[in-house]
N, C-alpha and C positions, 0 to 999 in steps of 0.2 A: 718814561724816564728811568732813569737807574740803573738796574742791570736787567733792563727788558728788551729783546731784541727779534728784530723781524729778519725775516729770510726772506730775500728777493732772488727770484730767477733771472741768470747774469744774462739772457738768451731774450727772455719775454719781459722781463721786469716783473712776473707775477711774483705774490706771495704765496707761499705755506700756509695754509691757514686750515682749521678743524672745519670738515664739512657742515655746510647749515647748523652753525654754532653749535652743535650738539655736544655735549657733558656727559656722555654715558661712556663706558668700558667699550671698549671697541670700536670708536668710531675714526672713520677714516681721515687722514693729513690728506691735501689736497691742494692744489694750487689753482686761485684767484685773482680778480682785482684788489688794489688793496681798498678797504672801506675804513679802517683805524676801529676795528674793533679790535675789544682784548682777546678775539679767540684766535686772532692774527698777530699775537705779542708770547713771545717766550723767556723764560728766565734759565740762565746755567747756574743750577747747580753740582758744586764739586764733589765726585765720587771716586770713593777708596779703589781702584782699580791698578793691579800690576805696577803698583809707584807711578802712573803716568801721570803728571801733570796736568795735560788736557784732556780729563777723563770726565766725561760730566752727564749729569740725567739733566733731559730738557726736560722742563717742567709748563704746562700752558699754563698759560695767566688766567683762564676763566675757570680754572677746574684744578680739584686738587689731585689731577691725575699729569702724567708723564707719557713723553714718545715710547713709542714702542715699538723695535722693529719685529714682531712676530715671531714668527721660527727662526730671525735669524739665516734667512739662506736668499739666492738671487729669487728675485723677483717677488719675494715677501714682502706684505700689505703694511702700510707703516700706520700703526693707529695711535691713539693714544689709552692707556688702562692706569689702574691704579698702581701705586707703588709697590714694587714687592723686592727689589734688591738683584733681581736676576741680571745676568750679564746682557740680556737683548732688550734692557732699557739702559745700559750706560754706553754713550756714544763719545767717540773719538774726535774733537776738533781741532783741524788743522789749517795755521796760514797755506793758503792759497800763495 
């Protein structure tokens, strides 16, 4: 409930979710069935980015770590790490 939110694929219905619940620095985002675990549950929070409004770090629900898109460039591995304020954890959401 709250501001936890799951990511469903508009194509398969799968979710995003942290491979084999794993809690460590690096581990890969991944798409699943959903089961209703928390490592399948994200919260937005709002980050200071360029005045944007929808500028936010996802944060998972089982770990006190954040998405992370890697280096940042095509085809970069999307994990989750810990916090650290860099630009390739604050992502852009936009309505569809």
């Amino acid at each position: 409930g709250g501001n936890k939110y799951a990511l469903f694929s508009a194509k398969s219905n799968q979710i995003v979710e942290v491979s084999h619940d794993d809690e460590s620095n690096g581990a890969r985002l991944a798409c699943g069935h959903q089961n209703k675990k928390a490592s399948e549950y994200f919260e937005l929070i709002p980050a200071n980015f360029n005045g944007l409004p929808n500028a936010f770090y996802i944060k998972i629900s089982t770990a006190k770590r954040v998405v992370e898109g890697g280096q940042a460039a095509n085809e970069a591995k999307i994990v989750q790490n810990e916090y650290n304020g860099k630009e390739n954890q604050v992502w852009i959401i936009e309505e569809a």
